[in-house]
C-alpha positions as CSV (number, residue, x, y, z in Angstrom):
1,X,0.0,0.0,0.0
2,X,1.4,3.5,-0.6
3,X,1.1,6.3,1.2
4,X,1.1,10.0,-0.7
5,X,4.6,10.6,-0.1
6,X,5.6,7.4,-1.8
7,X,3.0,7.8,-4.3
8,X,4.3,11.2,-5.0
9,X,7.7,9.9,-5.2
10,X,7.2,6.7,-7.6
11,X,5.3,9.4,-10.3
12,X,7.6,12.0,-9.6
13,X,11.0,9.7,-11.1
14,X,8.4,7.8,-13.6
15,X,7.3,11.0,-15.5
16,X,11.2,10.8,-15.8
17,X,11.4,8.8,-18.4
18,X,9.4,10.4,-21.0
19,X,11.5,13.5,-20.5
20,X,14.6,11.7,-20.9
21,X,14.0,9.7,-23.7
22,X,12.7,13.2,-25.5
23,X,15.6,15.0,-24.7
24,X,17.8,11.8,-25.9
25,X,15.7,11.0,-29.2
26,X,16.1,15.0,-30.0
27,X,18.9,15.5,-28.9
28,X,18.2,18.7,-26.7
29,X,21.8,18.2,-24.7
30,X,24.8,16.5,-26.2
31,X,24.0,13.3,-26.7
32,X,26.7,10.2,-27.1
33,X,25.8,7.9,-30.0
34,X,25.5,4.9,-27.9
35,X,23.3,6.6,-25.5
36,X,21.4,7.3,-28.4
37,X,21.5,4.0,-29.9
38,X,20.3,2.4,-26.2
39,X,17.2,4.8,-26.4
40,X,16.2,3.8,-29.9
41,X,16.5,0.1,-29.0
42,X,14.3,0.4,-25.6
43,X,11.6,2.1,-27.9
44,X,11.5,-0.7,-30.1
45,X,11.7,-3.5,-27.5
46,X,8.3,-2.0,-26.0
47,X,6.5,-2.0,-29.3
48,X,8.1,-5.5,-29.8
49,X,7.2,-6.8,-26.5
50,X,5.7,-7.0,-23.5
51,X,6.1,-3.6,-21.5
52,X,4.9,-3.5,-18.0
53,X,5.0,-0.1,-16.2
54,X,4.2,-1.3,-12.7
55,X,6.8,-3.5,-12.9
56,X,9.4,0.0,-13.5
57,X,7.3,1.5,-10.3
58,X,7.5,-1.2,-8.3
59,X,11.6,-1.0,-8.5
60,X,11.2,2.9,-7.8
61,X,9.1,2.8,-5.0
62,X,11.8,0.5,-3.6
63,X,14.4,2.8,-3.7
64,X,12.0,5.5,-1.8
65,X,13.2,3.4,0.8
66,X,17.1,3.6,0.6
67,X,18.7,6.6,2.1
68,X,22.3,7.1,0.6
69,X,25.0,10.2,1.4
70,X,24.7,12.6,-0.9
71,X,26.6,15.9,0.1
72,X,27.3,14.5,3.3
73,X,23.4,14.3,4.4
74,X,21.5,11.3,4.1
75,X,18.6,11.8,1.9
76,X,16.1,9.3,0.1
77,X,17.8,8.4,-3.1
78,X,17.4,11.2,-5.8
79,X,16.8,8.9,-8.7
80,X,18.3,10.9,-11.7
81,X,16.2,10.7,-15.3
82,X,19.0,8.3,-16.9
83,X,18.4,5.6,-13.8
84,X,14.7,5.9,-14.2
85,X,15.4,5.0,-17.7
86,X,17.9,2.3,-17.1
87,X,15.2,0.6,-14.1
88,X,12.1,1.0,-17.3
89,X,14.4,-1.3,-19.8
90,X,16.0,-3.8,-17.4
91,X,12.8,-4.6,-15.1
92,X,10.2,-3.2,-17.9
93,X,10.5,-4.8,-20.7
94,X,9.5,-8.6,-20.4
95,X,9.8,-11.5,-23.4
96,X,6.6,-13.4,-21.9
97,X,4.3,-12.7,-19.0
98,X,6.6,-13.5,-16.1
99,X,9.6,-13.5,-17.7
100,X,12.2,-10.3,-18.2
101,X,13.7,-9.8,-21.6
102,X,17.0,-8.1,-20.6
103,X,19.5,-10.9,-18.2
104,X,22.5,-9.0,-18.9
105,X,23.9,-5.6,-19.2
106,X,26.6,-3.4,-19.6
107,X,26.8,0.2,-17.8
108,X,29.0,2.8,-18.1
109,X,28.8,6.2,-16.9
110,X,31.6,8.9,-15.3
111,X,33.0,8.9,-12.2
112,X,31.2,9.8,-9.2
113,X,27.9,10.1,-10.4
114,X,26.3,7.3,-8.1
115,X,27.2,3.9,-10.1
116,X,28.1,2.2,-7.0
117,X,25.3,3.6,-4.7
118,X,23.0,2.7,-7.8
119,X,24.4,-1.0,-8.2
120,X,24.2,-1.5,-4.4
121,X,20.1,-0.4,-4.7
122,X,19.5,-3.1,-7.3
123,X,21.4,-5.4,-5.4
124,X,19.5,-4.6,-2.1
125,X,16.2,-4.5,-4.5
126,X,17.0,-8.2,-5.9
127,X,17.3,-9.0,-2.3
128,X,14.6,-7.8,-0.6
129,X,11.6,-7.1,-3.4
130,X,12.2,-9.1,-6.4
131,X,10.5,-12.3,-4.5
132,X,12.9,-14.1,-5.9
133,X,13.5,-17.6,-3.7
134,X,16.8,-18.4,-2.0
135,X,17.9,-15.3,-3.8
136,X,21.8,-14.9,-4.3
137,X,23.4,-11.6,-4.7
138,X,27.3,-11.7,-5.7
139,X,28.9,-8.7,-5.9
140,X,32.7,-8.8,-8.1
141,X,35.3,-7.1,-9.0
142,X,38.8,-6.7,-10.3
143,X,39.9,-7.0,-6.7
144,X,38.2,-8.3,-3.5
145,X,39.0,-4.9,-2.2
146,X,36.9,-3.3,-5.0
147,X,34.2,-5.5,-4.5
148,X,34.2,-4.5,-1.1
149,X,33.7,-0.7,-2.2
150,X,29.6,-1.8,-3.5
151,X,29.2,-4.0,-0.2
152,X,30.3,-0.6,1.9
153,X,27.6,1.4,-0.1
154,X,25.2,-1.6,0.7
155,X,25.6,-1.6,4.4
156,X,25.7,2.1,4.7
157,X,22.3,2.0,3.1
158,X,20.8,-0.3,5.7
159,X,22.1,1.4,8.5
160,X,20.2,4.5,7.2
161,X,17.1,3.1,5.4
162,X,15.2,2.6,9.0
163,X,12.0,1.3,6.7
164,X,14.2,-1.6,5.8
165,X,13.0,-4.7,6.6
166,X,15.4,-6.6,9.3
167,X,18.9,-7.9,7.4
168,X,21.1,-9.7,9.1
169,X,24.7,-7.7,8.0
170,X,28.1,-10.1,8.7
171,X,31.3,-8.8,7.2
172,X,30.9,-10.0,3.8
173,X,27.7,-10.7,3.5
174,X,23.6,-10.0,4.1
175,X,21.2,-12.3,5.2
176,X,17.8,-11.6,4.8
177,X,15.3,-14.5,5.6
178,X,11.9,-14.8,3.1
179,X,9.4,-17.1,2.8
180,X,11.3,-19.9,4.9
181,X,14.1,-19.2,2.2
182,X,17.8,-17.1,2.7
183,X,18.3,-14.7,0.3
184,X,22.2,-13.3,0.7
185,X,24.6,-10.6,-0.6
186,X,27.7,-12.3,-0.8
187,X,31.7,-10.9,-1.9
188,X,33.3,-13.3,-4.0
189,X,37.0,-13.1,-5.3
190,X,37.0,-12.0,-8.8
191,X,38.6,-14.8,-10.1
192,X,36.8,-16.5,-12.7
193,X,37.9,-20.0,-11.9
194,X,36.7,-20.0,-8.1
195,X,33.3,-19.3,-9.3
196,X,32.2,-22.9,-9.6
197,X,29.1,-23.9,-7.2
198,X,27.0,-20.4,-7.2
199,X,23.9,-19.8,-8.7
200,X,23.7,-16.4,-8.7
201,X,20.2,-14.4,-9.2
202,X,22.0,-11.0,-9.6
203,X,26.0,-10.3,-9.8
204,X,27.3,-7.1,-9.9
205,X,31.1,-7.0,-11.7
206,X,32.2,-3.4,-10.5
207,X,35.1,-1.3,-12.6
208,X,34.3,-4.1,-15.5
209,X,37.0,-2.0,-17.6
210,X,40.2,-3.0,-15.4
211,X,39.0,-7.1,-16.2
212,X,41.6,-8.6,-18.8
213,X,38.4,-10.0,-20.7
214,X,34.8,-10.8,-20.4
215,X,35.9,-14.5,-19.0
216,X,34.3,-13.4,-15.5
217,X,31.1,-12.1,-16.8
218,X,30.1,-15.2,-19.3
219,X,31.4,-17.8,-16.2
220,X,28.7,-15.4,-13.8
221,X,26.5,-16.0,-16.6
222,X,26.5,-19.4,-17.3
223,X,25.9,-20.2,-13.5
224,X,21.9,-19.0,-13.6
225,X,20.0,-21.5,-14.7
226,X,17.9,-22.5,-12.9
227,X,17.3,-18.5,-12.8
228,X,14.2,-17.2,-13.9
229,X,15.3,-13.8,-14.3
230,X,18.9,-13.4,-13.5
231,X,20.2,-10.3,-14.2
């Protein structure tokens, strides 16, 4: 059930999205092509298939939850127009009725404009809200250390997100229990050849650019499924 304030919030970033993708399709602001490009190919997956709005809302009113640091006050996180956009094609679009079209993606923005506070909100999301079973988060990275950089951003999330339901935090990992399942947030070591035995739900592969190939990603991948949408 939402109250106004959350209801005011979800509409608020969703009426985003048609902004962004005018300014993008028209280029009102510098545009890169492959920004471009991704815009065109979002419009023509949702005339292809199936595109479910609620689905994009449900994944915003999540994040009406999270509180992150942003010039050093914690503040519900201000979901910017090209994350709205990002949420509508990777938990929008849909190939069938219960499953998502898009299981794997590639994002790439400047530094220190939120990437890691954004991929800790997704993983927290897959976690919590996706009612996914036995859910497993794995968060990579060129380094253990690295990887350690989205689990901070996770945990300093909880600790400020008091409408959080009750995780249990450990040093490198998140418990949360759900329907008589546990669904974790784990570190792994980045190594590609110590990733036999998971089944992940959702990895994250932070700094992707400083991996000597896309070995890590495609073992990740290949480890889902049983997955109905892994991402």
């Amino acid at each position: 059930v939402m109250n106004n304030k959350i209801q005011q919030y979800v509409d608020e970033k969703y009426n985003l999205l048609e902004s962004y993708i005018d300014t993008v399709i028209n280029e009102k602001v510098p545009i890169g092509q492959y920004e471009k490009k991704g815009v065109e190919l979002f419009l023509k997956y949702k005339d292809k298939y199936i595109y479910k709005p609620e689905a994009v809302k449900k994944v915003i009113k999540f994040f009406y939850l999270l509180r992150i640091n942003n010039k050093n006050k914690y503040e519900r996180f201000p979901l910017l127009d090209f994350q709205v956009f990002w949420l509508a094609a990777l938990y929008g679009l849909y190939k069938t009725d219960t499953e998502r079209l898009i299981k794997r993606c590639y994002l790439t923005q400047a530094k220190k404009n939120g990437k890691s506070s954004f991929s800790a909100g997704l993983a927290l999301y897959e976690q919590i809200y996706d009612g996914e079973l036995d859910a497993s988060i794995v968060v990579l990275a060129s380094s253990k250390e690295q990887a350690t950089v989205v689990l901070d951003y996770i945990k300093a999330m909880i600790a400020n997100s008091p409408e959080l339901p009750e995780l249990n935090v450990q040093r490198n990992s998140i418990f949360y229990n759900y329907k008589n399942t546990i669904c974790k947030i784990t570190v792994r070591a980045a190594d590609s050849d110590k990733l036999q035995g998971i089944n992940p739900s959702f990895s994250i592969i932070d700094e992707f650019g400083a991996h000597p190939s896309a070995l890590l990603a495609d073992r990740a991948f290949s480890a889902v499924s049983s997955r109905i949408n892994p991402l």
